[in-house]
Structures are given as C-alpha cells and as structure tokens.
LUMMI-771416 format. One record per atom (N, C-alpha, C): chain; residue number from 1; x, y, z; atom name. Coordinates in Angstrom, 2 decimals. Layout:
chain, resi, xx, yy, zz, name
A, NUM, X, Y, Z, CA .
...
//
This chain:
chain, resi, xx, yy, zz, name
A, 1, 30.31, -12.29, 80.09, N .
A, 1, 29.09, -13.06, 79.96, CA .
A, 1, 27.99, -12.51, 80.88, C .
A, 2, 28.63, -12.18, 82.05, N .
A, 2, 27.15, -11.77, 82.87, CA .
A, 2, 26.70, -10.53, 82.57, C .
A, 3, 27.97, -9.28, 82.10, N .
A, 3, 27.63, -8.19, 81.85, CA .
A, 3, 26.71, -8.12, 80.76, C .
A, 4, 26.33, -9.23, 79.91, N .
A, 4, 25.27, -9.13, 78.74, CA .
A, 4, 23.92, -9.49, 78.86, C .
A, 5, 24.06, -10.53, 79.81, N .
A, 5, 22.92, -10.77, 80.67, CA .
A, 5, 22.08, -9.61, 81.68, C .
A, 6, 22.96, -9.02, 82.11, N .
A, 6, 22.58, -7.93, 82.88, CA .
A, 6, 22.22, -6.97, 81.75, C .
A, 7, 22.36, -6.20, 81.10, N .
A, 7, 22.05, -5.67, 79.84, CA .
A, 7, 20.97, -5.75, 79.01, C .
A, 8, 20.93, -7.14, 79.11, N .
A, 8, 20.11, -7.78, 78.49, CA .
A, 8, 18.28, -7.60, 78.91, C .
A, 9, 18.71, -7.88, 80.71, N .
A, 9, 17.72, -7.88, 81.50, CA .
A, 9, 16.98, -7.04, 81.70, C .
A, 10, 17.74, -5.45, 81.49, N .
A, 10, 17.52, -4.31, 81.61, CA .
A, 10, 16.99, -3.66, 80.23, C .
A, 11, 16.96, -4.16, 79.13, N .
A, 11, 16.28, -3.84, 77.97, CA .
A, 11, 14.95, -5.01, 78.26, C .
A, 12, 15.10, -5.67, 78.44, N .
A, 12, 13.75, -6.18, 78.86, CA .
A, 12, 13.01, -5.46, 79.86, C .
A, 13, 13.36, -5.12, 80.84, N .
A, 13, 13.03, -4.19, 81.77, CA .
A, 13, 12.44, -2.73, 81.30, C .
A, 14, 13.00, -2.36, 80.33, N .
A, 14, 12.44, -1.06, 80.11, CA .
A, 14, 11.53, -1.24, 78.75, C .
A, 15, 11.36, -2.21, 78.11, N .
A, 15, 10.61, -2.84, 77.19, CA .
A, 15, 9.32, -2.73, 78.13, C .
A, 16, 9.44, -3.43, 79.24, N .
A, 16, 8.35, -4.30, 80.11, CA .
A, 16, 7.09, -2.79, 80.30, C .
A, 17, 8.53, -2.07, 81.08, N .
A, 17, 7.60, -0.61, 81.80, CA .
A, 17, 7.04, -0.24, 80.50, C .
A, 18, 7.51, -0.20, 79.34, N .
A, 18, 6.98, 0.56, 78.13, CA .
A, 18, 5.64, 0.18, 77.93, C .
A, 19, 5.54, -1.07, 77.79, N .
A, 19, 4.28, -2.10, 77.74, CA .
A, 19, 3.27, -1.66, 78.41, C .
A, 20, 3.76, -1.71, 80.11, N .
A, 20, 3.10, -1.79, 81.03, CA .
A, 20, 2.23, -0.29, 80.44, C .
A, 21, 3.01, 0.51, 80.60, N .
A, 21, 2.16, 2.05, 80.56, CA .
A, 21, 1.31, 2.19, 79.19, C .
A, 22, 1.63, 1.64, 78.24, N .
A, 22, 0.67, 1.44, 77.07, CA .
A, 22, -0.61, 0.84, 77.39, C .
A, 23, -0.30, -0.64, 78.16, N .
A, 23, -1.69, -0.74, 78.24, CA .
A, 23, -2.38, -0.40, 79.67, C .
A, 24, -2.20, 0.08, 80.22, N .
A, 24, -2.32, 0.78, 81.10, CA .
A, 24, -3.43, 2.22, 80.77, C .
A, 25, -2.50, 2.55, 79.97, N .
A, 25, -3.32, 4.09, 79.10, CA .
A, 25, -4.62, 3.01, 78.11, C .
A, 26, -4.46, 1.84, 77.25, N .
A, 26, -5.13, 1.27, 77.07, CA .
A, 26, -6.66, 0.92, 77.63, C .
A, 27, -5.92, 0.82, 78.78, N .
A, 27, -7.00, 0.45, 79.92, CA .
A, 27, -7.91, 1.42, 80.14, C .
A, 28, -7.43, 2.54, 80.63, N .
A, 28, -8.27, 3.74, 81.16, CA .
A, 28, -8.98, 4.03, 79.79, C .
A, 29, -8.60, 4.30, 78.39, N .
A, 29, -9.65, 4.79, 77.45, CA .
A, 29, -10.35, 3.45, 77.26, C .
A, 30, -10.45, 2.02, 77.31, N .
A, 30, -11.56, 1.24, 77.39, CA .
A, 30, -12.46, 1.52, 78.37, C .
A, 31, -12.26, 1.69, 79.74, N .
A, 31, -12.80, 2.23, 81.03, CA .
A, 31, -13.77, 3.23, 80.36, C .
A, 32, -13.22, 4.32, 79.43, N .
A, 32, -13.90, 5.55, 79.59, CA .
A, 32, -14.79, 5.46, 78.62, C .
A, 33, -14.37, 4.58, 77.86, N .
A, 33, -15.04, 4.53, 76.61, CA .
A, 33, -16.59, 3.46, 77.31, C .
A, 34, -16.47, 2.30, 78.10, N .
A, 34, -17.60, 1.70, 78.44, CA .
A, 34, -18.13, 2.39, 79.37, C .
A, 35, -18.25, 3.07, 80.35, N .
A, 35, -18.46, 4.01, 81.51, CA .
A, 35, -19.65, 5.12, 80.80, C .
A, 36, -21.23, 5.46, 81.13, N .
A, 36, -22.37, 6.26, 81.01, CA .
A, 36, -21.27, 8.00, 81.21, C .
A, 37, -20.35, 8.02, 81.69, N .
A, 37, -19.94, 8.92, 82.06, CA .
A, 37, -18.74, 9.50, 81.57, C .
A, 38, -18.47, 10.97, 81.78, N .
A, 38, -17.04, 11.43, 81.39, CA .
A, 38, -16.02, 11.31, 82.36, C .
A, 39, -15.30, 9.98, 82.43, N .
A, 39, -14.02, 9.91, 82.94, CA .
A, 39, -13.23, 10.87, 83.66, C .
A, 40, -13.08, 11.39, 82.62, N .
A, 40, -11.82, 12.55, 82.60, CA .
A, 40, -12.39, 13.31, 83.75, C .
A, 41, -13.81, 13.75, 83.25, N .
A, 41, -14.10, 15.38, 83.51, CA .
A, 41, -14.68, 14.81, 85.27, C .
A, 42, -14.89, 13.38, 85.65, N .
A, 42, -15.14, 12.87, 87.36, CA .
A, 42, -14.00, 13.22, 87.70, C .
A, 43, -12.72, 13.01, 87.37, N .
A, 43, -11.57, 13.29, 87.77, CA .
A, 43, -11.36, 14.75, 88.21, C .
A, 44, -11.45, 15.47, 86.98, N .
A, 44, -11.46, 16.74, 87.45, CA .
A, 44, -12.12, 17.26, 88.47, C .
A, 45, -13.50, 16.65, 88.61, N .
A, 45, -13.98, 17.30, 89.78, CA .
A, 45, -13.47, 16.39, 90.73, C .
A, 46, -12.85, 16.05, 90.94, N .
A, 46, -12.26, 15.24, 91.92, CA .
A, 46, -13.38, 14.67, 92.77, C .
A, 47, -14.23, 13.56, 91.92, N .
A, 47, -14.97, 12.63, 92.46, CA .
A, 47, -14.12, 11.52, 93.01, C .
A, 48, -14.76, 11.10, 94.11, N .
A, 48, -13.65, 10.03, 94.71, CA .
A, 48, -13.83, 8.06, 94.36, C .
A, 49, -14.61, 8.32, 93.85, N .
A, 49, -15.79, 7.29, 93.90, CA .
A, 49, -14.99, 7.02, 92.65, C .
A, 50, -14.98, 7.45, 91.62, N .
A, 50, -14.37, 7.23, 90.34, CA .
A, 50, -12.64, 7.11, 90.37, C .
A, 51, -11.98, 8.17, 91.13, N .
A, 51, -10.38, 8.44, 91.58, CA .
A, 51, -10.42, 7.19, 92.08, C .
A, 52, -10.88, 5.88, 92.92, N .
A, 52, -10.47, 5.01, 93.70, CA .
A, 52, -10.87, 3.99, 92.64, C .
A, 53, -11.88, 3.61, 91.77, N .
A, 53, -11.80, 2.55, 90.45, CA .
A, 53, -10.58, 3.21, 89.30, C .
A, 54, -10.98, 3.82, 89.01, N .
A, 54, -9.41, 4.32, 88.60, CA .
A, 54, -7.81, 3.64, 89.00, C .
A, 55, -8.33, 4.05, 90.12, N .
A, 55, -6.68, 3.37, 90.70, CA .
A, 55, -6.69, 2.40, 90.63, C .
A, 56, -7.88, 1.48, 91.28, N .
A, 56, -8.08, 0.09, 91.15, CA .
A, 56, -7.17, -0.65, 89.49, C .
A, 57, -8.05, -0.05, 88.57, N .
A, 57, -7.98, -0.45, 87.22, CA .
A, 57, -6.36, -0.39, 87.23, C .
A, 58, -5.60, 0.60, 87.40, N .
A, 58, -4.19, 0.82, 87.19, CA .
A, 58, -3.37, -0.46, 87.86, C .
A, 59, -3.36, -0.42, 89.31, N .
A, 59, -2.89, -1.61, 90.07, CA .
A, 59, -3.07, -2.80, 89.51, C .
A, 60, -4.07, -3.00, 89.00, N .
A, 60, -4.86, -4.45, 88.43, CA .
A, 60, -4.33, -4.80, 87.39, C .
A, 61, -4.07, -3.76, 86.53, N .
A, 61, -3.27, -3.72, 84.69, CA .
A, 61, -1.97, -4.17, 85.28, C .
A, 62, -1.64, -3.41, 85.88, N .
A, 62, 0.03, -3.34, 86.47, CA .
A, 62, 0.62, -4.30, 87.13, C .
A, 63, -0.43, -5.55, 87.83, N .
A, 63, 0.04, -6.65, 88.66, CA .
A, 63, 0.09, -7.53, 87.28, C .
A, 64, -0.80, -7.46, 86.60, N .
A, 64, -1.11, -8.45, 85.32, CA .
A, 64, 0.13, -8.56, 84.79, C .
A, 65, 0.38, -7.18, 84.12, N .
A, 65, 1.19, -7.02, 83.02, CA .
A, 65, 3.06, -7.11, 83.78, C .
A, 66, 2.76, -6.97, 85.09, N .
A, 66, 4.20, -6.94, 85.87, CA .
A, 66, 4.36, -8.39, 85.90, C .
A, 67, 3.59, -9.24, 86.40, N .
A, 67, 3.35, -10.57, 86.32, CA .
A, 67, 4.08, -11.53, 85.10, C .
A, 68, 3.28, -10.82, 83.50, N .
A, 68, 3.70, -11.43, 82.55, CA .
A, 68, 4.94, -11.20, 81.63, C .
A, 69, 5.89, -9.79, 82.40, N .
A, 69, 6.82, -9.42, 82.46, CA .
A, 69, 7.70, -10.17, 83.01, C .
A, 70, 7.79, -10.00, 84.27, N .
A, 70, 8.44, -11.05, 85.32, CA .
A, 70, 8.77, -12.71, 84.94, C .
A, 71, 7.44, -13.19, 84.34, N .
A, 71, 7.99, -14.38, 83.81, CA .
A, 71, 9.18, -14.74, 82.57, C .
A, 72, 8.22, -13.78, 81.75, N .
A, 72, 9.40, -13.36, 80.24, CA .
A, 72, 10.97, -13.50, 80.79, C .
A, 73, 11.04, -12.57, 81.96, N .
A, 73, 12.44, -12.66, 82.14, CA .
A, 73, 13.41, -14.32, 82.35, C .
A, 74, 12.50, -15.09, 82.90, N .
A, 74, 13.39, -15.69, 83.28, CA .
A, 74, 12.96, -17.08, 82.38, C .
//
C-alpha cells in the first residue's frame, strides 16, 4: 500500500516539474513577446538589468507553480 503511494507521488512529481518548465518557457516568450526589446539577443549581450528580471520571472513562475503542485499532492 505505501509502495503505491510513493509511486504514485513521484509521477506526480515529475508531472509537476514537467508543468513547471512548460510554463516557465511559457513565461519567458510572453515576457519577450510584451518587452520593446529582443529578449534573447539582452541576454546575449549579457545585459544585467534584463539577466536579473529574467530570473526574477523564473523564481516567481516556479514558487507559483511549485505552490500549486505541492497542494495537488496532498
């Protein structure tokens, strides 16, 4: 019984991360898509100003979506 539960938990778990990184990638082409600017190509030049909302956006998706993960489980 517990071994299915545990199993269980863990396909939810890798469901969750799947999610997570979808919208995640989600995220960044809405970002790039509303943004006067090319995303990508601030990155490349390794603007920092953009590299640190960037990250922001990621953490922010990722607490959300870890959040509404986390509950699912239980």
């Amino acid at each position: 019984m517990e071994l299915t539960i545990v199993l269980l938990n863990l396909v939810y778990a890798v469901i969750g991360a799947a999610l997570a990184l979808l919208f995640m990638v989600l995220g960044f082409k809405v970002f790039d898509r509303i943004t006067p600017f090319d995303t990508s190509r601030q990155l490349e030049e390794k603007n920092t100003a953009v590299g640190i909302v960037v990250g922001a956006i990621f953490v922010g998706l990722g607490i959300a979506v870890g959040l509404v993960i986390g509950l699912g489980l239980n």
